[in-house]
C-alpha positions as CSV (number, residue, x, y, z in Angstrom):
1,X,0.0,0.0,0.0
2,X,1.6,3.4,-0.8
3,X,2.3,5.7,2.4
4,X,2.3,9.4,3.0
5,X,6.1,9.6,2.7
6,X,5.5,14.1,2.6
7,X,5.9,14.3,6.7
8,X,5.0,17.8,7.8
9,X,8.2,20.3,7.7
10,X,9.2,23.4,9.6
11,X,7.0,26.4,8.8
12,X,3.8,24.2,7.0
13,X,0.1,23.6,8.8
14,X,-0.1,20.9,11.0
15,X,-3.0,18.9,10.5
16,X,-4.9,16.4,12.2
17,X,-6.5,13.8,9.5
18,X,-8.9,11.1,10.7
19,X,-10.8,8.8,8.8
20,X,-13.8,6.7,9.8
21,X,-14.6,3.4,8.1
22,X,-18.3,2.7,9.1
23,X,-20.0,-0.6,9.9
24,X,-23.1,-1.7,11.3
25,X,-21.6,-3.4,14.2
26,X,-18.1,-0.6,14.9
27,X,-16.9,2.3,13.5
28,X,-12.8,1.9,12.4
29,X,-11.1,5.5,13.2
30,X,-7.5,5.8,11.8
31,X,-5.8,9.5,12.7
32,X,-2.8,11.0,11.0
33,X,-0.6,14.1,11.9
34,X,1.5,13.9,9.1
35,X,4.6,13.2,11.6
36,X,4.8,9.8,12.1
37,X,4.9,6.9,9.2
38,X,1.6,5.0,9.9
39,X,-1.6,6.1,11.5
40,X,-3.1,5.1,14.3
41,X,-6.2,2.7,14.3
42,X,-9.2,2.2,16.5
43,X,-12.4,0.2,17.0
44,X,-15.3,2.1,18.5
45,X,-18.6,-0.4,18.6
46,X,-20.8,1.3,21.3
47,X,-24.6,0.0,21.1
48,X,-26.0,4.1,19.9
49,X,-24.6,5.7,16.8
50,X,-24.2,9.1,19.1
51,X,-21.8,7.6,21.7
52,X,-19.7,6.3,18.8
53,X,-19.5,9.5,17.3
54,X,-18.5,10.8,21.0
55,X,-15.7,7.9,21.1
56,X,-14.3,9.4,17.9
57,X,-14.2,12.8,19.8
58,X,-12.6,11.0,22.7
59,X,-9.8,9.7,20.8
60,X,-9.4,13.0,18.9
61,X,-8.5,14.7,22.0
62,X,-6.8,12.2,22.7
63,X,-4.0,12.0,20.4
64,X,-4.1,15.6,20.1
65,X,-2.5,15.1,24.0
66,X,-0.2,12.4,23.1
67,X,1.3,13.9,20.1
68,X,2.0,17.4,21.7
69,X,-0.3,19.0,18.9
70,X,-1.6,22.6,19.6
71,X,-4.9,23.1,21.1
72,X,-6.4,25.2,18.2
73,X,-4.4,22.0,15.5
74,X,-6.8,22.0,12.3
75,X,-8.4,18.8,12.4
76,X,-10.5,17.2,9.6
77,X,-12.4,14.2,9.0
78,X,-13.4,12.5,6.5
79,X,-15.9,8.9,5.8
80,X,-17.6,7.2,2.7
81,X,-21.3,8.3,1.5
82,X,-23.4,5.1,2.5
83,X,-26.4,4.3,4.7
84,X,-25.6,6.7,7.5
85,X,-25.8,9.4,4.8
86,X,-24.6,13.3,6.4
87,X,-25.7,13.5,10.1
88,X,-22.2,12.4,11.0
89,X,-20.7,15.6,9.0
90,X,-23.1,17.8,10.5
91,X,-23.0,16.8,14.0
92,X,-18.9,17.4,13.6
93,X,-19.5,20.6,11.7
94,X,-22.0,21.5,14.9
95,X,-18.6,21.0,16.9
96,X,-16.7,23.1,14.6
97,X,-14.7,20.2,13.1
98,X,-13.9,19.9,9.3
99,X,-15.5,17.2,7.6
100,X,-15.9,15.9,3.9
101,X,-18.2,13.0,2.8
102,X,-16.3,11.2,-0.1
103,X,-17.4,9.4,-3.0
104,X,-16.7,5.4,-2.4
105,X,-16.1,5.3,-6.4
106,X,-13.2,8.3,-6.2
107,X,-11.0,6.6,-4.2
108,X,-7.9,5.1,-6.8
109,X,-7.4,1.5,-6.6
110,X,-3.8,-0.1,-7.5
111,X,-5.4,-2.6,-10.1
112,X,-1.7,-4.4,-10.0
113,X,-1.6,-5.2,-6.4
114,X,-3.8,-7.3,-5.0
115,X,-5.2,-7.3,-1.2
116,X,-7.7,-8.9,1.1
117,X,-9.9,-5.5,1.4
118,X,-10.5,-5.0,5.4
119,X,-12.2,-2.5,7.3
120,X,-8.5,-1.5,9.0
121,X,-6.9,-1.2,5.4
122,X,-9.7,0.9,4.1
123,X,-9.9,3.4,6.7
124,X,-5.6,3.6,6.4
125,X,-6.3,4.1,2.5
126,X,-8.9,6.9,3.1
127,X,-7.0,8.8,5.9
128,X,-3.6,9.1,3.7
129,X,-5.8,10.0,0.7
130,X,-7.3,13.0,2.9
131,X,-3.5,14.3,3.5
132,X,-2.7,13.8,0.1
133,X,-6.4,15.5,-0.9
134,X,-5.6,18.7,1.6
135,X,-2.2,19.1,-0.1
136,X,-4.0,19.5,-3.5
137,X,-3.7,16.3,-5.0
138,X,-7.4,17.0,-6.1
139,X,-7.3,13.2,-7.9
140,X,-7.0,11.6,-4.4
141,X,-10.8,11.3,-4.0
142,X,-13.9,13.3,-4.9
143,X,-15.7,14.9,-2.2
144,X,-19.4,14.7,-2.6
145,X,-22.2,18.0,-1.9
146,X,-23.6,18.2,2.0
147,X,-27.2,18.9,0.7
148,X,-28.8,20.8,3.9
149,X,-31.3,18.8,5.6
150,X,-34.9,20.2,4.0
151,X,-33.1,19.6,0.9
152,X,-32.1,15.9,1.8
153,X,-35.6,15.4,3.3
154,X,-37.3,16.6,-0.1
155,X,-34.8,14.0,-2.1
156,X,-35.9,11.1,1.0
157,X,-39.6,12.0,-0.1
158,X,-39.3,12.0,-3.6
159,X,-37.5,8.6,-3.9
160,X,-40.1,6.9,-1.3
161,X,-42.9,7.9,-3.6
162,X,-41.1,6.8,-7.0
163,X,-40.3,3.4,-4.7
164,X,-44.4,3.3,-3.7
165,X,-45.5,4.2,-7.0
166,X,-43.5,1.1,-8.4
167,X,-44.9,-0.8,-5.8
168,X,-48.6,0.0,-6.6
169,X,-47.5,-1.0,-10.8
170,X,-46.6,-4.4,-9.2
171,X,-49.5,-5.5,-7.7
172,X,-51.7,-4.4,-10.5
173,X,-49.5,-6.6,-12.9
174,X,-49.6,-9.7,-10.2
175,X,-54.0,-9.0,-9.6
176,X,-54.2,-8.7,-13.4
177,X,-51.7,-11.8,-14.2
178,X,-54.4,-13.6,-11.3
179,X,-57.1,-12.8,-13.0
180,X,-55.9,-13.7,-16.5
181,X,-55.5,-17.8,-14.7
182,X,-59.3,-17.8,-14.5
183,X,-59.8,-16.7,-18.0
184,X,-60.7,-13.0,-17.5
185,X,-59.2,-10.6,-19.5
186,X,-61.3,-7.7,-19.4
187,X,-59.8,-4.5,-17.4
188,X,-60.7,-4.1,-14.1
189,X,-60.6,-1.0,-12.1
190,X,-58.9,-1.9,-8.6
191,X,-60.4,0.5,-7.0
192,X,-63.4,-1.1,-7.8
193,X,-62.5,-4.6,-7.1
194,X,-60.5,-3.5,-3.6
195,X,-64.3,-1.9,-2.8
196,X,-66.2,-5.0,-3.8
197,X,-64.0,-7.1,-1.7
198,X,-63.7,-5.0,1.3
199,X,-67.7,-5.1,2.0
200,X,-67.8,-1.1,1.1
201,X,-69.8,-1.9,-2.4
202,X,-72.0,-4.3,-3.8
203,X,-70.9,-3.5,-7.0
204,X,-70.7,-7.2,-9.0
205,X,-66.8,-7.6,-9.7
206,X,-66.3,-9.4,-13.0
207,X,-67.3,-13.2,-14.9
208,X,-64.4,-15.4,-15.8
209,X,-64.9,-17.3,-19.3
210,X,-66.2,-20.4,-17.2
211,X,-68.9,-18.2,-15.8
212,X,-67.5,-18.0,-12.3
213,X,-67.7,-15.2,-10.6
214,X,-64.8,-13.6,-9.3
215,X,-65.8,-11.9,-6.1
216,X,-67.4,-14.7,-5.2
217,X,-64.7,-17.4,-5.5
218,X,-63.0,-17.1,-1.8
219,X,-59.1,-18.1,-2.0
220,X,-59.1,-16.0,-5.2
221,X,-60.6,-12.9,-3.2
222,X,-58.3,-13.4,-0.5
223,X,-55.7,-13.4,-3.0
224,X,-56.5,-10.3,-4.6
225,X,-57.7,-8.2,-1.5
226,X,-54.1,-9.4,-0.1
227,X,-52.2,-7.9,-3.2
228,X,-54.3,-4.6,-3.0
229,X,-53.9,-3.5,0.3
């Protein structure tokens, strides 16, 4: 794996990078001062998402004492966009903490080396990549847009109705392709039919090609109601 060979010199911005490699089960953290040739890694795997992010903070301070770094040091952080989305950046931005949410795809891989991909070695690859990133190597990884959250509760809402409406296209293909087994082909408005079946309507539902009727035919109305609710 390559290292950060550029340790910091006299007279440039010391930095505190960290990393977070997150997991359902444990958070990896790996921090980096740009002084020493490896960074350090941790585990954090409290029970609530908040007291992990609170570990992280712990072991910030932390090193910040054992490495004799200033009390003001710049410190910046940086994780993949995944399931636990932004409120990790914000809650560190809250605490006036850098943070940037990269783009999993961004991140080089060395296509002639191969390795057993771990939780330890990703979070090592992604701190060293943020050093590299804040000392403009810009192709390092791509940092992705911190939508604010009405915007990122708009996008929630307009992705779980195109997920409903898809839904909703479903069931009408499986109640029509259900129908179609007792020889009925003619269209049938599910409101209609959801009505009939519910007790709401007396409205007479439709005739197969057999002549039975559908509403009345029981395991085919539980069938139907089932897929319609």
């Amino acid at each position: 794996m390559r290292t950060d060979q550029t340790f910091t010199t006299l007279g440039e911005e010391v930095v505190l990078a960290v990393s977070l490699e997150l997991a359902a089960a444990k958070w990896k953290v790996a921090l980096h001062d740009g002084r020493r040739e490896k960074p350090a890694v941790h585990t954090v795997a409290q029970p609530q998402a908040a007291a992990r992010l609170q570990a992280v903070l712990d072991l910030i301070e932390q090193h910040r004492e054992k490495w004799s770094l200033p009390a003001g040091v710049r410190t910046v952080v940086s994780y993949e966009a995944g399931q636990d989305a932004f409120w990790i950046c914000r809650a560190l931005q809250a605490r006036g903490i850098e943070c940037y949410v990269v783009d999993p795809a961004s991140i080089p891989v060395e296509r002639h080396r191969r390795r057993a991909k771990t939780d330890r070695l990703d979070v090592i690859k992604l701190v060293i990549n943020l050093r590299a990133w804040l000392r403009g190597e810009r192709d390092r990884m791509h940092v992705v847009h911190v939508p604010s959250p009405q915007d990122e509760a708009s996008r929630q809402l307009m992705r779980d109705r195109g997920e409903l409406q898809k839904e909703v296209l479903q069931h009408r293909d499986r109640m029509r392709k259900l129908l179609a087994t007792l020889g009925c082909w003619d269209e049938v408005d599910h409101k209609q039919l959801v009505a009939s079946f519910s007790g709401s309507s007396n409205l007479s539902v439709s005739r197969a090609a057999t002549g039975f009727v559908i509403g009345e035919g029981r395991p085919v109305k539980v069938q139907i109601f089932g897929l319609s609710e």
